[in-house]
C-alpha positions in Angstrom: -21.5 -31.6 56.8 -23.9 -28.9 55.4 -23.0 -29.0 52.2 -24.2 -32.8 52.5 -27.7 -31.6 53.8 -28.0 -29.8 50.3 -29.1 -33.0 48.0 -31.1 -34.3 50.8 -33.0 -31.4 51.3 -33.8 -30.9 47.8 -34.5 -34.5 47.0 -37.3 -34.4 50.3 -39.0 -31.1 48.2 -38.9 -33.0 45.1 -40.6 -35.6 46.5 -42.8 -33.1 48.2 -43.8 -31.4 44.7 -44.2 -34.3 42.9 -46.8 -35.8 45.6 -48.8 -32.8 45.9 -48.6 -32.7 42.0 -49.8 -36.2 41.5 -52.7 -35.4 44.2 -53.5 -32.6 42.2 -54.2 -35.0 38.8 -57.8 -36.1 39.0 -58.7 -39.2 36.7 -61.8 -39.1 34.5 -62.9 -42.5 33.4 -65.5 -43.0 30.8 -67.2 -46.2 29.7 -67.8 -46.4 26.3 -69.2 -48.6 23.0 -66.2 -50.3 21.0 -65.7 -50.3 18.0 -68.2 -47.5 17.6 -66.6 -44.1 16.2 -68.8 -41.4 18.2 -68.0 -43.3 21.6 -64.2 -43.9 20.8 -63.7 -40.4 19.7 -64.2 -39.4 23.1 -61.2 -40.8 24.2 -59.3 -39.4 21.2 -60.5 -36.1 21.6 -59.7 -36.2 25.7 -56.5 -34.7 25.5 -57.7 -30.9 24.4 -60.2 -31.8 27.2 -56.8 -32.4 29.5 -55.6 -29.3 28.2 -58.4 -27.0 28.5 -59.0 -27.8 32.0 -54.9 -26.8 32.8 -55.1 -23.7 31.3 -58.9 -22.5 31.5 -59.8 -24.3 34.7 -56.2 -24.6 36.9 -56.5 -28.3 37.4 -54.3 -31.2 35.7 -57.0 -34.3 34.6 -56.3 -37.3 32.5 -59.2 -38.8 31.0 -59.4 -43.1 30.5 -62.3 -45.2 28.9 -62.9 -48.7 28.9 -65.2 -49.9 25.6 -67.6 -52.6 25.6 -69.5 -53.7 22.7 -72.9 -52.8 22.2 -74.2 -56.6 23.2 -72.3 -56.5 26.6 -72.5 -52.6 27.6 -75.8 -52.3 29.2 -74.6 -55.2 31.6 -71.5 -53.6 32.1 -72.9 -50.5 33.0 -75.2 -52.0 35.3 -73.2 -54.2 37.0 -70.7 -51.2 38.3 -74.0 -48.9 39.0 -75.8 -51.5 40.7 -72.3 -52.6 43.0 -72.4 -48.0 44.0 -68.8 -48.3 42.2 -67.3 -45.1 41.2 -65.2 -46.9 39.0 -66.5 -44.7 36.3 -67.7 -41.3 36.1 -69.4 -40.8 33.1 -71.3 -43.8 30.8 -72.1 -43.8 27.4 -75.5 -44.7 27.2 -78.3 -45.7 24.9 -81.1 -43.3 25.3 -83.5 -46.4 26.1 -81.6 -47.6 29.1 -82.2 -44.3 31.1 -85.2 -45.2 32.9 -83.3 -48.6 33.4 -80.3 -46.4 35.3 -82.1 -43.2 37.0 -85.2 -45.2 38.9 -82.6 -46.9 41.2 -81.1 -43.7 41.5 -78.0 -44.4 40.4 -77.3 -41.1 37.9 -77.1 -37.8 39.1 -80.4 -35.6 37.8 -79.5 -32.7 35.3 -82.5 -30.3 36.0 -81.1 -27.8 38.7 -77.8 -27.5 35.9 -79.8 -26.3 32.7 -82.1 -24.1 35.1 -79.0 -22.4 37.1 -75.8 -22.8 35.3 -75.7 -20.5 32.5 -73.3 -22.3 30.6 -75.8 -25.2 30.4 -78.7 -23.5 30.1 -77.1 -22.5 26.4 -76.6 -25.8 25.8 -80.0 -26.8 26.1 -81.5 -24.1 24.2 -79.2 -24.8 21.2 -80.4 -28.4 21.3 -83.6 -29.5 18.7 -86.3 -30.5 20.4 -86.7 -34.2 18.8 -83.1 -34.6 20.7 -83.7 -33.4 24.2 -86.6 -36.0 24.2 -84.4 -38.7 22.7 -81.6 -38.4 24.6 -82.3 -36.6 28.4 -85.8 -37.4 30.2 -86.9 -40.1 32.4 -90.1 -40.7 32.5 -90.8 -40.7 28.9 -91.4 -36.8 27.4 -91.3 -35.8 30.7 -89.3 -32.5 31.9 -86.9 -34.7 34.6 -83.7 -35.0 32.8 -80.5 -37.5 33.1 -78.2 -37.6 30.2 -76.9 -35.1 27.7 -76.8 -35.9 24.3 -73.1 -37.8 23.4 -73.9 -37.8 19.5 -77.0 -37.9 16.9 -77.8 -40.2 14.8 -80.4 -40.9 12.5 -81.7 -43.9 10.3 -81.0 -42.8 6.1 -80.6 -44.9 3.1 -77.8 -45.0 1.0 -78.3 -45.5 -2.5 -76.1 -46.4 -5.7 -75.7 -42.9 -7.5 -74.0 -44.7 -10.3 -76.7 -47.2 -11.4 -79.0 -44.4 -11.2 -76.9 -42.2 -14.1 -76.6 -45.0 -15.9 -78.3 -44.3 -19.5 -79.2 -47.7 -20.0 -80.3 -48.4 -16.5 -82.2 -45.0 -17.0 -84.1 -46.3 -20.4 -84.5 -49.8 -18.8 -86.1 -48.7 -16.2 -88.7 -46.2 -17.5 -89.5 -48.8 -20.5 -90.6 -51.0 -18.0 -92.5 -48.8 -15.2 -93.4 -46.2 -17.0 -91.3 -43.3 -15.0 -87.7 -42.3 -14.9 -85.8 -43.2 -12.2 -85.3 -40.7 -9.4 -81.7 -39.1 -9.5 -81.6 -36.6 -7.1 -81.9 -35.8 -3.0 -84.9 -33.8 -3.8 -86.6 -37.4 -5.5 -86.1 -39.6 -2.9 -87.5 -36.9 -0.2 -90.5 -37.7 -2.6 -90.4 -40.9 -2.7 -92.6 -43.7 -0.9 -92.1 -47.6 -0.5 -94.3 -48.8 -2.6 -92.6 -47.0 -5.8 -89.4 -48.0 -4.1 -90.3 -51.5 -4.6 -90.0 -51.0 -8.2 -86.1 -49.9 -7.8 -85.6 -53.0 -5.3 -87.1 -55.3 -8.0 -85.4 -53.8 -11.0 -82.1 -54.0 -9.2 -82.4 -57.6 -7.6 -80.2 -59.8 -10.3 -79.0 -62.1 -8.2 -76.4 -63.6 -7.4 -74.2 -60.4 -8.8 -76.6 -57.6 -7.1 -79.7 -57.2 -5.3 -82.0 -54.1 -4.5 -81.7 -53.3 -0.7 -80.2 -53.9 2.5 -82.2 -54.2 5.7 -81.6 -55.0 9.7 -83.6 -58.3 10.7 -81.1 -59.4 13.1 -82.0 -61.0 16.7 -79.2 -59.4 18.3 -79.8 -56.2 20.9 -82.0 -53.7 18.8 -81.1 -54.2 15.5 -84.4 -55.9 14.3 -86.8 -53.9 16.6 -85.2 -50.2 15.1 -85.9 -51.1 11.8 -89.7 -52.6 12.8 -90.7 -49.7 14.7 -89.5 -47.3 11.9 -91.9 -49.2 9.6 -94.9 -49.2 12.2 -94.1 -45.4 12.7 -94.2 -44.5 8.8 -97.2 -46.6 7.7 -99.1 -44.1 11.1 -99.1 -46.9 13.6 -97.3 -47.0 17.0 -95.5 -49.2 19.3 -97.3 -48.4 22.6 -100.0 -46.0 24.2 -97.5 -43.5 25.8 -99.9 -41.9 28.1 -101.4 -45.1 29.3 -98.9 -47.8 28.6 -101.5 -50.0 26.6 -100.3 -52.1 24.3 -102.9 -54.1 22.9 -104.6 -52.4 20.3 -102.0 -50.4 19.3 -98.7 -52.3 18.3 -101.5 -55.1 16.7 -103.3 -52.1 15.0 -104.4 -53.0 10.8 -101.3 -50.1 10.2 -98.5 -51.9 12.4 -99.4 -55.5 10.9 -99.4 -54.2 7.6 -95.7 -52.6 7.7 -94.6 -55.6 8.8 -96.2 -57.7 6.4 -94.6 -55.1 4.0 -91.2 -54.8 5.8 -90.6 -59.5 5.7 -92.2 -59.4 2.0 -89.4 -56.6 1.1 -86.8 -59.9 1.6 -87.2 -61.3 -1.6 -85.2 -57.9 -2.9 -82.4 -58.8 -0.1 -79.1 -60.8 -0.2 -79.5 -64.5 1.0 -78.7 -64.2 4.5 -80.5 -61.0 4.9 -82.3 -62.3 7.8 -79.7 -62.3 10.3 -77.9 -58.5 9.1 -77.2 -56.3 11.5 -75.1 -52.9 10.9 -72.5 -54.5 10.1 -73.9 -57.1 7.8 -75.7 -54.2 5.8 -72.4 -52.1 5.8 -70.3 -54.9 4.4 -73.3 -55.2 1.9 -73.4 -51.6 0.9 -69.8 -51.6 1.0 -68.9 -54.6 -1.3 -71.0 -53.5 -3.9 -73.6 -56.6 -3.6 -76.8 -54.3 -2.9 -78.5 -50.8 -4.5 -79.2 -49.2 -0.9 -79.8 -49.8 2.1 -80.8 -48.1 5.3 -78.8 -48.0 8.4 -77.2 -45.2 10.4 -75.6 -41.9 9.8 -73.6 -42.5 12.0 -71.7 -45.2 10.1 -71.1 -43.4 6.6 -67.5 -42.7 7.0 -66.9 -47.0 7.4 -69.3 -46.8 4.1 -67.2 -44.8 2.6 -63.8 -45.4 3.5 -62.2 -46.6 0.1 -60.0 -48.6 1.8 -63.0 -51.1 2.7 -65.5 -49.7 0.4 -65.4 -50.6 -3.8 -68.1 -48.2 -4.1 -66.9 -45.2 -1.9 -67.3 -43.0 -5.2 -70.4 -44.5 -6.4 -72.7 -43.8 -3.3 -75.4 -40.7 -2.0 -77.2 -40.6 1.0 -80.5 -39.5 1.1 -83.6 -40.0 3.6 -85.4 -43.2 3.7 -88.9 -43.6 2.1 -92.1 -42.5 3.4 -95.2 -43.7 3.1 -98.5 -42.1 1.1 -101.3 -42.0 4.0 -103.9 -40.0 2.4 -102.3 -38.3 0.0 -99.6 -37.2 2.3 -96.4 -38.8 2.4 -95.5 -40.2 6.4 -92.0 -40.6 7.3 -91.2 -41.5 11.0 -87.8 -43.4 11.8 -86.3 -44.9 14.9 -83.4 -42.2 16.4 -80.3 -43.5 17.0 -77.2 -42.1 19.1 -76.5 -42.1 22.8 -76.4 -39.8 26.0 -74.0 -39.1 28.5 -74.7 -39.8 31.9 -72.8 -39.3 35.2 -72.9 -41.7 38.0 -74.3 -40.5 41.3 -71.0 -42.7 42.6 -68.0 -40.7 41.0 -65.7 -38.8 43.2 -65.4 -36.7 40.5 -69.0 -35.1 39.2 -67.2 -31.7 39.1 -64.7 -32.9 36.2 -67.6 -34.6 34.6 -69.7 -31.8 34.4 -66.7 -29.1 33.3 -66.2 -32.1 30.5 -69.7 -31.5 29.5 -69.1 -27.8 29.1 -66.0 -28.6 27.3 -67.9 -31.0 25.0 -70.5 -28.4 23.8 -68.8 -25.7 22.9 -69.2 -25.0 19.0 -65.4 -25.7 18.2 -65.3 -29.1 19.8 -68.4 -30.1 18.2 -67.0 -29.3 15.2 -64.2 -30.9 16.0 -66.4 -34.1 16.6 -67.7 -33.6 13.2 -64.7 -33.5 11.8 -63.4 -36.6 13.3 -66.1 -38.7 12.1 -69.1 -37.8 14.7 -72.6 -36.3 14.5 -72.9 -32.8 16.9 -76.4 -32.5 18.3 -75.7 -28.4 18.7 -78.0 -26.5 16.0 -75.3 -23.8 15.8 -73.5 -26.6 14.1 -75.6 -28.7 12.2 -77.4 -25.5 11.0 -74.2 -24.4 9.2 -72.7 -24.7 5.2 -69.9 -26.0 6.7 -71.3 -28.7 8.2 -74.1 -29.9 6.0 -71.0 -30.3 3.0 -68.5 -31.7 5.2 -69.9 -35.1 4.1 -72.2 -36.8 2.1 -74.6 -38.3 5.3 -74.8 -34.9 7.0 -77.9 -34.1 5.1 -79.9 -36.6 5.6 -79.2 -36.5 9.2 -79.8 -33.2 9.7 -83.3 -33.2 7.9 -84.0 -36.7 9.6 -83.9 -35.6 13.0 -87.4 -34.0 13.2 -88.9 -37.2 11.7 -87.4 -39.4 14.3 -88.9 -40.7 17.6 -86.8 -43.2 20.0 -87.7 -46.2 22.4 -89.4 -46.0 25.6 -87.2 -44.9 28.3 -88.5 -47.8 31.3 -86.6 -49.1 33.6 -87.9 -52.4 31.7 -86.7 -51.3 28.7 -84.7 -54.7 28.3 -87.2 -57.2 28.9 -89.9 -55.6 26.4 -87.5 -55.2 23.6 -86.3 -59.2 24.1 -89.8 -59.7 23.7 -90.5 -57.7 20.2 -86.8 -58.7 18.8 -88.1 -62.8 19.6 -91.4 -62.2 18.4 -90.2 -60.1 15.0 -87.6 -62.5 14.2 -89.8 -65.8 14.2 -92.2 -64.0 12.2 -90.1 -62.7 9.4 -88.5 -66.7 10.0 -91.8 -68.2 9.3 -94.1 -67.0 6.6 -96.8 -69.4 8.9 -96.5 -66.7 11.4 -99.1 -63.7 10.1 -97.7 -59.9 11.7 -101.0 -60.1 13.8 -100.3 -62.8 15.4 -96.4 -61.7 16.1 -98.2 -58.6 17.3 -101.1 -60.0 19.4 -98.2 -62.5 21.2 -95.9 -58.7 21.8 -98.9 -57.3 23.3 -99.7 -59.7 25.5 -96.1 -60.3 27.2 -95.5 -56.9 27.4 -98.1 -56.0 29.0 -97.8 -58.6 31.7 -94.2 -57.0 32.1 -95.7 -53.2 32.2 -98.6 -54.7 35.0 -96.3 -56.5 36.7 -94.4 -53.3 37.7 -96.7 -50.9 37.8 -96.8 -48.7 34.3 -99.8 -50.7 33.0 -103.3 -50.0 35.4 
C-alpha cells in the first residue's frame, strides 16, 4: 500500500512544479507594423531577449506580437489604450501619434528612468539629439518624454550607379548641359534640385525609363512626408511651433513654391506616379523603370534584394538634393522610424522596461543592424562597421541631423487628413495653384488647433 503512494506522490509534485513554473513565465506582448522589417524583427529577435532575462535576470518570459499594417495601426492601438486593456505592453508607434497616446494618459512617462536608472541614463546620452526629439517628447521639443526610439530612419535617394558610368550616357549628357554628370556620394551631397532636374529630364525616355520616383499618395502620410521635406529644404515650414499659427507660414512664397516645384517634377515620373506610395516607388526602383528615387532607408534591403530587384547591382544610395538659398545649399527632410512605448495598462512594465535595456545594448543593436534594421545608438552608427555593412547606412547616418519629424498633438490625425486631402487635389489639378492648397490647409487646421486649445 505504500509503495502505491509512491507515483501519486510524485505525480502531485510534478504538477506542483510545473504550476509554479508556468506562474513563473510572464508573457510580453508587442504590437507591431506588418510587413515592416524594423517592427517584425522585434519578434525575431525576442528569443535572445527570452534568453537573457533566464540567465541575467532569473525570470522565464516569452515574448508575442500582433502586426497591423501601417493604415490600420494607429486605430488598433487606440482602440486597446482607449478600452485601459493591458492586452499589450509595449506599441510600436509612429513618433507623431505620441501626443495622440500620452494626453489621455494612457503611456507610462519615461523621465524619472533616464534621470535615476543608470542603465537608461546611458542610453539617452548615446542617442543624437535630432532622435530624442523625433522619437520621445510630448509636447513638441519639450523635455517630457514617452517613447524610446524602436529604429531610425531617414528619407535618401537611390540613384542608378550604372547609367551614371556609362561612357555614352557620360558624353550625352555633358554635350547637352554643359557639365559631367555627378558620379560619386560626394556629388550628390553637392547637388541641388534644380540641376537635378537636368538628370530627371535626360533620363525620362518613356515608356522604357523615366528620371525619378516620388510619394504622392493619399494614403496615411505618404504624400504629406515628401511635401513637408520640400517646404523644409526650399526654408519654409509647416507650422509656427511656438505659437501654433498656421497661416502665414505653411502658405509662405517658399512653401508654395516647393510645391509648385515638387507636382511640376511629375512630368519626369512613371504614369501612375500620383498615387505611389513606398511600395509603388520600391517596385519602381526595383524593376528597373526609374533613375532614383527617394524613399526610406529603412527599405534598402527590399531595394536590393536580387531576388525582387533587376538592378540590386546597379544601385547607390546617397542623400537627397538640397536646395541653393543664398548661396548655401538647404537640405531638411521629413524623419522617419518609430518609438516604443509602454502602456500605463500592462501588468508587466517591469519586463518592458528590462526589454528596453535589453534592446540598447551595443551587441543587439548591432544585431538589429545586421538583420536588416537601423540602430539609433551613436556607438553604433558611428562605427566602420556599420557605415559599410550596407549601401543605405551612409546616407542615413549623415541624414539624421538634417531631418525634422511631424508635430506630436494629440490631433496629429485630423491635421495631417487635412494636408494629405489638400496636397493630393492639388498635385490632381493643375487648376489648383500651391497657395490656394495652402491658404485652404491653414484655415482647417487652424480651426482644429482653436478648437482644442493649441491655437490662442
Amino acid at each position: 500500500m505504500r509503495r502505491s503512494l509512491v507515483p501519486i506522490v510524485f505525480l502531485v509534485s510534478l504538477l506542483v512544479f510545473s504550476s509554479f513554473a508556468f506562474a513563473q513565465t510572464r508573457t510580453l506582448n508587442l504590437l507591431g507594423i506588418s510587413g515592416w522589417t524594423p517592427s517584425e524583427l522585434a519578434l525575431k529577435m525576442a528569443p535572445a531577449f527570452e534568453e537573457y532575462a533566464r540567465e541575467k535576470l532569473g525570470y522565464e518570459v516569452r515574448v508575442t506580437a500582433d502586426f497591423a499594417p501601417f493604415t490600420a495601426l494607429y486605430e488598433k492601438a487606440a482602440a486597446a489604450l482607449a478600452a485601459r486593456s493591458s492586452q499589450y505592453d509595449i506599441i510600436i508607434s509612429d513618433s507623431q501619434w505620441l501626443g495622440a497616446f500620452a494626453e489621455p494618459g494612457h503611456l507610462i512617462q519615461l523621465n524619472e528612468f533616464f534621470e535615476t536608472d543608470p542603465v537608461f541614463k546611458s542610453i539617452f546620452e548615446t542617442m543624437y539629439p535630432e532622435h530624442i526629439t523625433a522619437y520621445m517628447p510630448y509636447p513638441d521639443h519639450s523635455d517630457t518624454y514617452w517613447g524610446f526610439p524602436q529604429v531610425g530612419d531617414n528619407l535618401v535617394m537611390y540613384v542608378r550607379k550604372d547609367l551614371l558610368e556609362d561612357p555614352k550616357e557620360q558624353a550625352d549628357f555633358e554635350a547637352k548641359y554643359g557639365y559631367p554628370l555627378p558620379q560619386t556620394y560626394e556629388d550628390f551631397a553637392q547637388l541641388d534640385w534644380d540641376t537635378f532636374v537636368d538628370l530627371m529630364e535626360f533620363f525620362t525616355r518613356p515608356p522604357e525609363l523615366y528620371g525619378f520616383a516620388g510619394e504622392y499618395s493619399k494614403e496615411y502620410d505618404f504624400m504629406s512626408g515628401h511635401a513637408m521635406s520640400m517646404i523644409w529644404t526650399w526654408g519654409g515650414d509647416i507650422i509656427d511651433w511656438d505659437t501654433y499659427r498656421v497661416n502665414g507660414v505653411i502658405n509662405s512664397p517658399e512653401a508654395n513654391e516647393a510645391m509648385e516645384f515638387y507636382r511640376d517634377i511629375l512630368k519626369y515620373q512613371p504614369p501612375g506616379a500620383i498615387t505611389y506610395g513606398i511600395d509603388q516607388v520600391i517596385n519602381a526602383l526595383a524593376t528597373g523603370q526609374v533613375f532614383a528615387g527617394i524613399t526610406w532607408a529603412a527599405v534598402g534591403a527590399s531595394i536590393f534584394d536580387p531576388s525582387i530587384s533587376v538592378v540590386h547591382d546597379k544601385l547607390m544610395v546617397v542623400l537627397p538634393p538640397g536646395k541653393l538659398i543664398d548661396g548655401e545649399l538647404n537640405r531638411l527632410y521629413c524623419v522617419g522610424g518609430q518609438s516604443w512605448v509602454i502602456s500605463k495598462y500592462s501588468e508587466n512594465k517591469d519586463v518592458a522596461l528590462d526589454f528596453m535595456r535589453w534592446w540598447y545594448q551595443p551587441e543587439t543593436q548591432m544585431e538589429f543592424a545586421r538583420l536588416g534594421g537601423l540602430p539609433v545608438v551613436r556607438s553604433i552608427i558611428d562605427t566602420e562597421e556599420f557605415l559599410s555593412m550596407q549601401p543605405w547606412h551612409r546616407a542615413y547616418k549623415d541624414m539624421i541631423p538634417l531631418s525634422l519629424d511631424f508635430w506630436h498633438l494629440p490631433n496629429y490625425a485630423e491635421l495631417l487628413q487635412i494636408q494629405q486631402e489638400e496636397w493630393t487635389a492639388f498635385v490632381a489639378d493643375s487648376r489648383i495653384t500651391a497657395k490656394q492648397a495652402h491658404d485652404n490647409i491653414a484655415r482647417r487646421q487652424e480651426m482644429v488647433l482653436r478648437r482644442d486649445g493649441f491655437l490662442k
